[in-house]
Structures are given as C-alpha cells and as structure tokens.
MIDO-438058 format. One record per residue: residue number from 1; residue in one letter; x, y, z of N, C-alpha, C in turn. Coordinates in steps of 0.05 Angstrom, whole numbers, always signed. Layout:
<sites>
(NUM, 'A', (X, Y, Z), (X, Y, Z), (X, Y, Z))
...
</sites>
This chain:
<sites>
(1, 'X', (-99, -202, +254), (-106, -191, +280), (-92, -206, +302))
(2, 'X', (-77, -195, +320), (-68, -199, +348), (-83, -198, +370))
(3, 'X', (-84, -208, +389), (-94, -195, +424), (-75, -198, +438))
(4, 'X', (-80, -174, +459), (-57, -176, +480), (-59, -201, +497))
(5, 'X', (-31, -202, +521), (-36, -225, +534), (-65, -219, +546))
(6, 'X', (-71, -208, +559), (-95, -220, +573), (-116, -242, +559))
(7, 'X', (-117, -227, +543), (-138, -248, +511), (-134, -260, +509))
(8, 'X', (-105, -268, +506), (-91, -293, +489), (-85, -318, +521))
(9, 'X', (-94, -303, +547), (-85, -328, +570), (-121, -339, +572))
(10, 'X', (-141, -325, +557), (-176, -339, +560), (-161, -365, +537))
(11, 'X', (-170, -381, +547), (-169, -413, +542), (-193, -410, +510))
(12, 'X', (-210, -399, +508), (-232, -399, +498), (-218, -380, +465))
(13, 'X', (-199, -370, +475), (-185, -349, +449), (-179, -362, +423))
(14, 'X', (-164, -374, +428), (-141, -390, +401), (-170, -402, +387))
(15, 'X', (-181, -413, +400), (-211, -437, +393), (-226, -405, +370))
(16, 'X', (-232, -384, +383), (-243, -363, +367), (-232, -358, +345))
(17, 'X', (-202, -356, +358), (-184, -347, +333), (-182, -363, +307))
(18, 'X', (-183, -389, +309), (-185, -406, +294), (-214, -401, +274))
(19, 'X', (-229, -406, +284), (-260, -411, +277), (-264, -386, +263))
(20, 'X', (-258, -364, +272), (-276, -339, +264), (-255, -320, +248))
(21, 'X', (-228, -316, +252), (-212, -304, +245), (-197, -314, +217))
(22, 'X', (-173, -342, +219), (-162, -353, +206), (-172, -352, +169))
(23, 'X', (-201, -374, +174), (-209, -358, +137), (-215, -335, +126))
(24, 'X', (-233, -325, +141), (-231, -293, +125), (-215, -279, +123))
(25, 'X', (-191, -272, +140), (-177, -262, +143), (-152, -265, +134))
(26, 'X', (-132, -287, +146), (-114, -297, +142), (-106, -315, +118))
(27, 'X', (-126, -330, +124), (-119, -354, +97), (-117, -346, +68))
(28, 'X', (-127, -318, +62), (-120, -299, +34), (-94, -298, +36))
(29, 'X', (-81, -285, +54), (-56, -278, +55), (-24, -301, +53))
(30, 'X', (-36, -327, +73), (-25, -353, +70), (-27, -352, +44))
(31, 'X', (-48, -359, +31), (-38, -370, -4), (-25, -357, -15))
(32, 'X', (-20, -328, -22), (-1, -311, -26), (+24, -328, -16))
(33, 'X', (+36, -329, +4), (+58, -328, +13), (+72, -355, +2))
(34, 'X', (+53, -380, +9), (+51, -402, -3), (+57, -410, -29))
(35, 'X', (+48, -395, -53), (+53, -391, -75), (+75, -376, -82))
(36, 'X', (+79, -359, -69), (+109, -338, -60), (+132, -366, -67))
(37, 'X', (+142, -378, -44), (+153, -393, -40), (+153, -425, -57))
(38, 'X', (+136, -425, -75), (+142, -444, -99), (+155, -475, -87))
(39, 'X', (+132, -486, -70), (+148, -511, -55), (+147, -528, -77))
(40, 'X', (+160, -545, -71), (+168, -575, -88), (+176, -601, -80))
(41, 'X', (+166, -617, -84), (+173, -635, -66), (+205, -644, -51))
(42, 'X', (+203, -651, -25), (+235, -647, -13), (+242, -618, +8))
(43, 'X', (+212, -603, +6), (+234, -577, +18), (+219, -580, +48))
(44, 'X', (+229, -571, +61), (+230, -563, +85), (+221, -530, +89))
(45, 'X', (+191, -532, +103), (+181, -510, +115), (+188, -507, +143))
(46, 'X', (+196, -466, +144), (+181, -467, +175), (+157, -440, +175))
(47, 'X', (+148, -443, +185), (+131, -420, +186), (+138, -408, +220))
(48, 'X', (+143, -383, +215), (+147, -367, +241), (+120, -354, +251))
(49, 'X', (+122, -351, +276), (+93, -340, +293), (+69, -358, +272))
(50, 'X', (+67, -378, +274), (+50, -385, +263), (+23, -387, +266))
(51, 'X', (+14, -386, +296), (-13, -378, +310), (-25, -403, +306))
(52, 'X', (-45, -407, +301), (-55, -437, +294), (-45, -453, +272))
(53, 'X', (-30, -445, +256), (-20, -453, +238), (-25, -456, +208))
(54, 'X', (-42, -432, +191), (-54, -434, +167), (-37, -438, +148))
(55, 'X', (-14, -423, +148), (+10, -427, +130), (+24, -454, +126))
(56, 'X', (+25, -470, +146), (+40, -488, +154), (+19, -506, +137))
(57, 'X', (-4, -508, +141), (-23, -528, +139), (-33, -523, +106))
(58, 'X', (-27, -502, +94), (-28, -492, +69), (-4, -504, +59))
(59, 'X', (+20, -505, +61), (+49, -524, +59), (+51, -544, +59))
(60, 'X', (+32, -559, +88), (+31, -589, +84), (+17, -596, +63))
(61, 'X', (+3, -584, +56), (-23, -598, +33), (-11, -599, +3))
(62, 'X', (+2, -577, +9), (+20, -567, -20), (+36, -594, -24))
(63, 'X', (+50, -607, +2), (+78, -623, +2), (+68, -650, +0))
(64, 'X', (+49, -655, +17), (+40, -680, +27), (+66, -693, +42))
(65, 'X', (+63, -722, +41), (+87, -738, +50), (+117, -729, +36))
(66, 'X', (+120, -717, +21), (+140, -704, +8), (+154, -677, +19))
(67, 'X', (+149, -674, +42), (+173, -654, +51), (+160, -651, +75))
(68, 'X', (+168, -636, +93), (+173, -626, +117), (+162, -600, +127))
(69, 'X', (+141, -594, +144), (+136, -582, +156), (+132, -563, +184))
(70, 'X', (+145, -544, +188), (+157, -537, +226), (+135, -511, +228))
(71, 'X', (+121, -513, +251), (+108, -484, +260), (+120, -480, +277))
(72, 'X', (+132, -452, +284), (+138, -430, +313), (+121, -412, +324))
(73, 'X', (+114, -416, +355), (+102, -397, +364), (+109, -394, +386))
(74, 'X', (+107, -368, +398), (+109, -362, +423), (+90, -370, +452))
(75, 'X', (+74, -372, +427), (+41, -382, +454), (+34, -412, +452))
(76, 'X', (+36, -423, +474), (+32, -452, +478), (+1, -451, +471))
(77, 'X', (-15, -436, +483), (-46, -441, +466), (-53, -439, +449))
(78, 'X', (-43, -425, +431), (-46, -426, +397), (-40, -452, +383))
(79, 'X', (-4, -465, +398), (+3, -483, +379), (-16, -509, +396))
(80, 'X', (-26, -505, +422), (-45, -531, +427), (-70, -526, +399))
(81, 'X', (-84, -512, +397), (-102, -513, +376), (-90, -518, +349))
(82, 'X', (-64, -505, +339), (-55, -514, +315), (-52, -544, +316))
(83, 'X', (-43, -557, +343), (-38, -588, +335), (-65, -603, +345))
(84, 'X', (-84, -590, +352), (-111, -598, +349), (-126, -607, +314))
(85, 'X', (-116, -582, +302), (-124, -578, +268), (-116, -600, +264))
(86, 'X', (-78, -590, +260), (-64, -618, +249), (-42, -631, +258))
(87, 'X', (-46, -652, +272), (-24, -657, +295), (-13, -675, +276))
(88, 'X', (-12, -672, +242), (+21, -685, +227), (+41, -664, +221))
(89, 'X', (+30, -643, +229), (+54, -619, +226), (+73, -622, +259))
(90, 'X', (+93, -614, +252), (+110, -605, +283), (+110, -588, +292))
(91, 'X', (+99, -585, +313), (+99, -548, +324), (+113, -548, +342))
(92, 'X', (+126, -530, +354), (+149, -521, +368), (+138, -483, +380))
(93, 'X', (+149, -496, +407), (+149, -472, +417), (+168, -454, +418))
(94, 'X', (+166, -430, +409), (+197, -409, +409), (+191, -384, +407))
(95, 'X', (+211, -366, +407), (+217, -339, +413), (+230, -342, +374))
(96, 'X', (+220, -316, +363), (+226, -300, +345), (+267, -299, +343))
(97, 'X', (+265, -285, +363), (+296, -277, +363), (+311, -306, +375))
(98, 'X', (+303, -325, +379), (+316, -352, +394), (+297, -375, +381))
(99, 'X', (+302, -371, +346), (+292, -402, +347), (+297, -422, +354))
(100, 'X', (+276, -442, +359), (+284, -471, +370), (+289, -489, +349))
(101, 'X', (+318, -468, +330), (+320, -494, +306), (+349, -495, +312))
(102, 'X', (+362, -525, +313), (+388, -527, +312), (+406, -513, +298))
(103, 'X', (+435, -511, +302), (+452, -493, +284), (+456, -519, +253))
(104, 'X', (+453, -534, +260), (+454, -546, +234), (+430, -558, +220))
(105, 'X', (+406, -543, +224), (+379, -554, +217), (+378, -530, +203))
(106, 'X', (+368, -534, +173), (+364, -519, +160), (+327, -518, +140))
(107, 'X', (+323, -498, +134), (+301, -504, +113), (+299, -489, +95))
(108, 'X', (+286, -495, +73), (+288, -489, +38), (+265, -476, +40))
(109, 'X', (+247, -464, +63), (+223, -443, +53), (+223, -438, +80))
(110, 'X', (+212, -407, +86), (+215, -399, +114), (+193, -374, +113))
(111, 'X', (+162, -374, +124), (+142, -350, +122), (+139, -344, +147))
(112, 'X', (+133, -316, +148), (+126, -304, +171), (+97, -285, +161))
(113, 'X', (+74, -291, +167), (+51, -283, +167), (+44, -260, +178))
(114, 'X', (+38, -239, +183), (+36, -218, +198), (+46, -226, +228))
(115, 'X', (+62, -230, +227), (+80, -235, +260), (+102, -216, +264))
(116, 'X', (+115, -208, +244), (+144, -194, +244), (+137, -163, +257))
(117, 'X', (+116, -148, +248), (+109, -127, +261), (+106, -132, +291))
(118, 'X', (+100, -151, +300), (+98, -152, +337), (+124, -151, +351))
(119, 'X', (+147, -166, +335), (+164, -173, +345), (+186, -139, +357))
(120, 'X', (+195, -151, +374), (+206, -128, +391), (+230, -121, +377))
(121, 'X', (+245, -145, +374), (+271, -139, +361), (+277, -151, +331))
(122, 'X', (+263, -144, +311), (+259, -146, +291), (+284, -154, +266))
(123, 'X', (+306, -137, +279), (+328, -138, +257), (+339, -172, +270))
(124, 'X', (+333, -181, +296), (+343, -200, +309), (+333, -219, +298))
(125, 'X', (+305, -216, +299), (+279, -240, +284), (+292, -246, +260))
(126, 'X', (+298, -226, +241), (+302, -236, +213), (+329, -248, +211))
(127, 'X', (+350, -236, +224), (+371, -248, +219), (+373, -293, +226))
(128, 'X', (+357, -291, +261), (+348, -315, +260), (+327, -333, +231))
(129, 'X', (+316, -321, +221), (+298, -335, +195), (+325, -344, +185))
(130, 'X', (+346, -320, +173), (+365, -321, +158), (+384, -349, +165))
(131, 'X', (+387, -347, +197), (+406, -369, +210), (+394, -395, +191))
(132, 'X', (+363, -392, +205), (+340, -418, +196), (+346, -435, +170))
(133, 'X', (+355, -415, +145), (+347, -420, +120), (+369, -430, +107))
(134, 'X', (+364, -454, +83), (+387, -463, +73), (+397, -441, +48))
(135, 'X', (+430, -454, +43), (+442, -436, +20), (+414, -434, +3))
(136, 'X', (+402, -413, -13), (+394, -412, -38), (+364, -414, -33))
(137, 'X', (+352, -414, -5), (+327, -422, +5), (+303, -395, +7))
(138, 'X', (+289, -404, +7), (+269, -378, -1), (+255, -361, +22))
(139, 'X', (+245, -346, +23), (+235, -331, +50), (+207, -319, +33))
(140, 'X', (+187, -318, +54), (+165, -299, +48), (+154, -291, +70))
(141, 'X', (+144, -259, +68), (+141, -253, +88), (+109, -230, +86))
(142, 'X', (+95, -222, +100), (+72, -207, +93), (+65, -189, +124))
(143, 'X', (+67, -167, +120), (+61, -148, +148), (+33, -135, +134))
(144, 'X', (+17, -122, +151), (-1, -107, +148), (+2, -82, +136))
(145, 'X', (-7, -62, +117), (-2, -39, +106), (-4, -22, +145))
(146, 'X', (+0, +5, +134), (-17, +27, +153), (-45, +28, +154))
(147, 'X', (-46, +39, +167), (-78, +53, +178), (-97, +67, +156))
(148, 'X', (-76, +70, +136), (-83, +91, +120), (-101, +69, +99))
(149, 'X', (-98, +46, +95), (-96, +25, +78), (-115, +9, +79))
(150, 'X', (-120, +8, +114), (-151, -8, +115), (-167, +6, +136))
(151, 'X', (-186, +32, +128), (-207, +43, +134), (-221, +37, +161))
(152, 'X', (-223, +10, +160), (-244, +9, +169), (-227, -6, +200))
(153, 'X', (-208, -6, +204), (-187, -12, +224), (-191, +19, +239))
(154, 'X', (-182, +41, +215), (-178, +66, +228), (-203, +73, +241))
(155, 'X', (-221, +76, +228), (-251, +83, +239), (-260, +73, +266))
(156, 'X', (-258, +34, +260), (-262, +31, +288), (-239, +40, +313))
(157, 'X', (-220, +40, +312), (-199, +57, +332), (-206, +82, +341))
(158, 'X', (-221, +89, +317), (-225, +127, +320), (-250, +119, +356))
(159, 'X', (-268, +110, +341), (-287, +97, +365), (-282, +89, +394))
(160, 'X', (-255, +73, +382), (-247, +55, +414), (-229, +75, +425))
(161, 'X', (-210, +106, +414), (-199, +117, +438), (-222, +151, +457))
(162, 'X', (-246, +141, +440), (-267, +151, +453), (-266, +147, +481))
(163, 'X', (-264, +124, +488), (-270, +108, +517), (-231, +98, +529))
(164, 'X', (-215, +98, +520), (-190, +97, +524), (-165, +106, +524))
(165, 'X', (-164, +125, +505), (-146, +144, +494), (-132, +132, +480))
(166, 'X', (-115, +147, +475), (-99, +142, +443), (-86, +115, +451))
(167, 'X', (-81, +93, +421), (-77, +80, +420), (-52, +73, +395))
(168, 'X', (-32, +58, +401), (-17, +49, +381), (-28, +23, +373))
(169, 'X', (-34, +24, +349), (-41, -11, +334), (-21, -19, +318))
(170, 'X', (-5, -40, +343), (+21, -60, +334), (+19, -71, +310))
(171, 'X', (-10, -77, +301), (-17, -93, +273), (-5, -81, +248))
(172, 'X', (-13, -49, +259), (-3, -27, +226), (+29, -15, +231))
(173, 'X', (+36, -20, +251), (+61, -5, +259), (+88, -12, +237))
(174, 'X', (+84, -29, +223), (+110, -42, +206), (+89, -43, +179))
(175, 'X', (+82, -15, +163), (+76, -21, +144), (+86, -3, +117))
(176, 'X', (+105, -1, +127), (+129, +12, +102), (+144, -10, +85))
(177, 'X', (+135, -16, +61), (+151, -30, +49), (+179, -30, +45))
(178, 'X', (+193, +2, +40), (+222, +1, +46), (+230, -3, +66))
(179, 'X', (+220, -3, +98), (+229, -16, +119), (+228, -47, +118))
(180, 'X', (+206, -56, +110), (+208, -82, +101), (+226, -95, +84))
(181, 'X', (+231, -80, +57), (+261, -86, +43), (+277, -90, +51))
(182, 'X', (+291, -72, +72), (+317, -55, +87), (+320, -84, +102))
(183, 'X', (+298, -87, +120), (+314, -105, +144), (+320, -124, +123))
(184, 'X', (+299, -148, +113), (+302, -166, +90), (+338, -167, +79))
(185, 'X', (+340, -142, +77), (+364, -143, +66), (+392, -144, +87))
(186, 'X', (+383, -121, +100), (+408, -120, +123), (+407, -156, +146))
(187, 'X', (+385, -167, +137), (+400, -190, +148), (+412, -206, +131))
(188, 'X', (+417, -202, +112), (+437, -217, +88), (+419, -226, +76))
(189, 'X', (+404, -229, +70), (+379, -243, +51), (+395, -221, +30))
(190, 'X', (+384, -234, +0), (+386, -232, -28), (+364, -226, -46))
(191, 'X', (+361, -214, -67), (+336, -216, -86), (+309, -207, -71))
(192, 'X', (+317, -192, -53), (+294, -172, -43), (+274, -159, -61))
(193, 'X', (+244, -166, -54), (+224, -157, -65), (+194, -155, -51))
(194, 'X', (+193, -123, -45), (+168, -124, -36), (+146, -107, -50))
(195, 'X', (+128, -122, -52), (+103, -118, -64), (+74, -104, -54))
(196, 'X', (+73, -80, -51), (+47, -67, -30), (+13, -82, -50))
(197, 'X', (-2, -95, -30), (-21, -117, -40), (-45, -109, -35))
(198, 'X', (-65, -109, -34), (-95, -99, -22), (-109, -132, -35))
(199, 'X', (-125, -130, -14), (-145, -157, -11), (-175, -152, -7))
(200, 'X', (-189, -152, -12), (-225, -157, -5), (-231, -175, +17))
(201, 'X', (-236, -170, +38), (-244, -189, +62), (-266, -191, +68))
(202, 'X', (-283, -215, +75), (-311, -218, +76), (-310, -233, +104))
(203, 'X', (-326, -229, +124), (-339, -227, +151), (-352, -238, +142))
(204, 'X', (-366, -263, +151), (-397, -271, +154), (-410, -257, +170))
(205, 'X', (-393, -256, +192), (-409, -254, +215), (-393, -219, +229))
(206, 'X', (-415, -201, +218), (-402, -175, +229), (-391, -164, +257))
(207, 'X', (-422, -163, +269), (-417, -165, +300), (-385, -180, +308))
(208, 'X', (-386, -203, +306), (-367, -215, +319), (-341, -210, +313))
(209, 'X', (-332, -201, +285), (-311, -186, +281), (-310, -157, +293))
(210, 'X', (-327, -137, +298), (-328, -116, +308), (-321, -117, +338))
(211, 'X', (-327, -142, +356), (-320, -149, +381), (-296, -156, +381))
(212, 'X', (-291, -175, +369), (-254, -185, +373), (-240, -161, +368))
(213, 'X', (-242, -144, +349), (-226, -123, +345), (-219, -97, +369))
(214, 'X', (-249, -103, +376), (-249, -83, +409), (-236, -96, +426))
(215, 'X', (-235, -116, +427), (-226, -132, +449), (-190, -127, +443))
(216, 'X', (-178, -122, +418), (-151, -120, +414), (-140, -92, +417))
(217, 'X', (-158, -75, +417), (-150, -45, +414), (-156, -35, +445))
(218, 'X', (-162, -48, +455), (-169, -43, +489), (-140, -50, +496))
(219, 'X', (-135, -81, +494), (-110, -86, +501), (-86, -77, +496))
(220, 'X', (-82, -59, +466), (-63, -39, +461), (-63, -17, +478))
(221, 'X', (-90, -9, +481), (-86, +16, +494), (-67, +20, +526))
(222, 'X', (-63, +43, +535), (-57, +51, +562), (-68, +35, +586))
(223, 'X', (-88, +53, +575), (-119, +47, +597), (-128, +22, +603))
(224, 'X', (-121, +4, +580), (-139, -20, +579), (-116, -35, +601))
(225, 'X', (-90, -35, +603), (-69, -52, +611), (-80, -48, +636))
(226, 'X', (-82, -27, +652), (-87, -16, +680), (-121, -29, +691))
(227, 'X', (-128, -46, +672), (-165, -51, +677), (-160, -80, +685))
(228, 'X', (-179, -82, +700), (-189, -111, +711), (-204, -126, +690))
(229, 'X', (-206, -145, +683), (-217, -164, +668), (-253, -146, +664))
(230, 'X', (-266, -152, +677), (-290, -146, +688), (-292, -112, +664))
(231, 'X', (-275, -99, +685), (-274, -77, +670), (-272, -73, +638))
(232, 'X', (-251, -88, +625), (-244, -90, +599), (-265, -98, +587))
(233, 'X', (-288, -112, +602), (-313, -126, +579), (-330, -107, +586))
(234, 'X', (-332, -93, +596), (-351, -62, +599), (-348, -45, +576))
(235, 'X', (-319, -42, +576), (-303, -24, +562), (-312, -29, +527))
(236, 'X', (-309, -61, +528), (-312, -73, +500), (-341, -70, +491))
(237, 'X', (-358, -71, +508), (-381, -68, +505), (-400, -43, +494))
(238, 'X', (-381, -22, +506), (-391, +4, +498), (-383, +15, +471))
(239, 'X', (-344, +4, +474), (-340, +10, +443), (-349, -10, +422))
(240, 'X', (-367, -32, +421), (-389, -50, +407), (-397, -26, +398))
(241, 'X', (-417, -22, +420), (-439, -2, +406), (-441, +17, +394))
(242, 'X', (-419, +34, +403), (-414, +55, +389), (-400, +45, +362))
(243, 'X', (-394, +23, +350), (-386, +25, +332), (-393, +8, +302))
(244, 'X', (-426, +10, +317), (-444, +5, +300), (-461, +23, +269))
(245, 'X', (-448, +46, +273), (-446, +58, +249), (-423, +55, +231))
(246, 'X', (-408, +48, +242), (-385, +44, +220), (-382, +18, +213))
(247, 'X', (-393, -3, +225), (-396, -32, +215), (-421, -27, +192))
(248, 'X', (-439, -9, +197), (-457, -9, +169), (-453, +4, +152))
(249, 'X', (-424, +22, +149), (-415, +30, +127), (-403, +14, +105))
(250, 'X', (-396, -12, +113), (-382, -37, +106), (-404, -65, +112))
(251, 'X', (-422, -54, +121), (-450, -86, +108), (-450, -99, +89))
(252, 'X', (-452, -122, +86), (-448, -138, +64), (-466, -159, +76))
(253, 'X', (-502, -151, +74), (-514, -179, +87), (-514, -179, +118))
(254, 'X', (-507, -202, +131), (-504, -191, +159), (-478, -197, +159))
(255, 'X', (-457, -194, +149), (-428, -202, +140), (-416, -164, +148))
(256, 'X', (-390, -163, +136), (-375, -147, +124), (-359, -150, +101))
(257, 'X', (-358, -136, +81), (-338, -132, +65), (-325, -106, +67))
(258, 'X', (-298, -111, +69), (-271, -92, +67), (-246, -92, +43))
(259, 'X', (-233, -76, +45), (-206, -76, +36), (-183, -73, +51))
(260, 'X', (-159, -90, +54), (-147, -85, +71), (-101, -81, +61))
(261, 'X', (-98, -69, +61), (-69, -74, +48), (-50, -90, +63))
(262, 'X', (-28, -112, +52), (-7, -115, +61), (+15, -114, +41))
(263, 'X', (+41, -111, +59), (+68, -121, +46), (+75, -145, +30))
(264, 'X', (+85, -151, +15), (+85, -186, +13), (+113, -180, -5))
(265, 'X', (+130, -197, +17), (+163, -188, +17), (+173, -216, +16))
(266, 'X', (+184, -224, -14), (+210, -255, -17), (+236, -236, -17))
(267, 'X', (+244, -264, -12), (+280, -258, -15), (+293, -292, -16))
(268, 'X', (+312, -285, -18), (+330, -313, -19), (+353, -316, +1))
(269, 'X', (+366, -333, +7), (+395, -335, +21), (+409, -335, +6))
</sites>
C-alpha cells in the first residue's frame, strides 16, 4: 500500500506505515524476494523505493557483517524511520529514474518491492536498476496483481468512489506479468522470470487497515486532490463506515484475513 503526498507529508505516516502496515503486509513479500536473490556472503544489496526499509533489513540479517547493504527512496520521511529501525544500513535519498549510485558503484542483488508500479517512467527505472547491477548480478522484483486478484481492494474501492468518483489504484495498475517480463527484458536484463503468486494476509487489527486504505484511495481519486485536509478526513470517515460490511466479509477475530496476488519477477545482468 501507497499514500499520496498529502499522507506521506503527516509526520505521524511513515511511524503508521511501519507499525501497522510493513508485517502483515509487506514483510511476506520481502522474504520472497530475499530468497529470490540467494545472497551470500560479499554481495552488495540495493533495495529500490524501499519505504522503511523491510527488504533491506531482511538482507542485512541474511548478510550480517559480510556484505553490504543500500536503501533508495524518494521520501525523506520514510528513510528517517527506516534509519530509525536500522541506522547500520545506508539509506540514500533518490529518484527511481536518477539513482544516487555512482557510474562505477555496482551491486550483486538489486529488489524493488511493490515500488515499480508508481514509478512514472518505468522503462527508465529499470534500465537505471540495470546501470545499478554488476556483470552476472541478480534482480528481484514484485508488483501487485490486478484488482481482479485481491477482492477485497476491489470491494473496498467499489465503496470509496461512492463518495468520490472513479478512481485509478496506482497499486494494481502494473499487474500483468508479461508487461513485467517485457520491460525486465527490454532493459537488457537476462533469464527473465515471472511468477504470478497469491499470499494470505492477516490484519490484527481490521478497522485500522480499512482506514489507511481509505485514506489512499481518496488520495488517488480526482476529488480527493481538490479537498482540504479537514475535508479528506470527513471523506475518510464516511467511506470507514460504509465499508463495514465488507470488512466482515473477511473477519478473522477482530483481525482480517485475505488473499492477495503479486508478480515476483528475477532476472540477471
């Protein structure tokens, strides 16, 4: 899950994102990718869009004092909380299409976590990973399926353009595996392989996933860009409620359990 800027400039965000989002959600998908990429001692990570940094911190643990670890992000408040977690990783601030890695700085493992779907210029992003990566070095990568894939995404959306109107969700927009192949490849990467995945996700805490999610689909929308702060938590409020029947279609306790699909795409240099 993403939020627009407005979300992502509350000081109070990244701190949520961390706490409430990162394990249930994310950290399934990190080990995948993690395991993808078969570290060993000596290699050099980077993890792209790394957000607070699960992947990276899944890498370090893997490496220990034995190799090298780099997170990229675009948002200075994310990577302040990532180097809150773990300030022995390096984090770096950067743009997708302009990493902040030297032309002669290379690395032997390179993940991008559900980040590549946001990115604007995508074939640009990958070719930069590609710049990133040494001869023979590994890549892994994981986007969100479609809409079609995790239910309970669509359902709540169906809810939130009740009160907003139609909405594009940047999260599902890159979930064609042969588009995923294609670029993979058209940036020169090698040994292209993508794998369509489904996962079980468990919520402790339902409500509060049902809110962050409103809070992201507002910010996609039209309507929501054109709203005042004030307004947007009105907005969030109503599509809460209303979307309290479809959080009890997926009860698990006072939790949730779902299913949710992604891509999970290696390649090599």
């Amino acid at each position: 899950m993403a939020l627009p800027d407005y979300a992502m400039r509350q000081q109070s965000f990244p701190e949520m994102y961390e706490q409430h989002l990162v394990q249930p959600l994310f950290r399934p998908w990190a080990e995948i990718l993690v395991e993808r990429l078969s570290l060993s001692p000596g290699d050099r990570v980077l993890d792209l869009a790394c957000g607070t940094g699960i992947v990276a911190r899944l890498a370090k643990q893997r490496l220990g004092d034995h190799g090298h670890v780099v997170g990229v992000d675009v948002s200075p408040q994310m990577l302040a909380v990532a180097n809150q977690v773990a300030p022995d990783i390096e984090w770096r601030e950067g743009n997708a299409t302009a990493l902040p890695v030297d032309d002669g700085e290379r690395f032997t493992a390179v993940a991008c976590q559900q980040g590549l779907q946001f990115f604007p210029d995508k074939p640009a992003a990958a070719c930069e990973m590609r710049r990133a990566l040494a001869p023979g070095g590994r890549v892994a990568v994981a986007t969100w399926r479609s809409l079609d894939d995790a239910p309970i995404f669509r359902e709540l959306q169906e809810v939130a353009e009740r009160f907003v109107g139609p909405i594009t969700d940047q999260r599902h927009s890159f979930g064609d595996p042969d588009a995923l192949a294609g670029l993979l490849m058209n940036a020169g990467l090698s040994d292209v392989h993508v794998e369509p995945m489904t996962r079980t996700i468990r919520f402790n805490e339902g409500p509060r996933f049902v809110r962050l999610n409103a809070m992201a689909l507002v910010g996609m929308s039209q309507a929501g860009k054109g709203m005042t702060d004030d307004e947007r938590a009105r907005v969030v409020d109503s599509i809460v409620t209303e979307s309290r029947s479809v959080a009890a279609r997926y009860a698990e306790g006072i939790g949730l359990a779902f299913d949710i699909g992604a891509n999970v795409g290696t390649a090599r240099g």
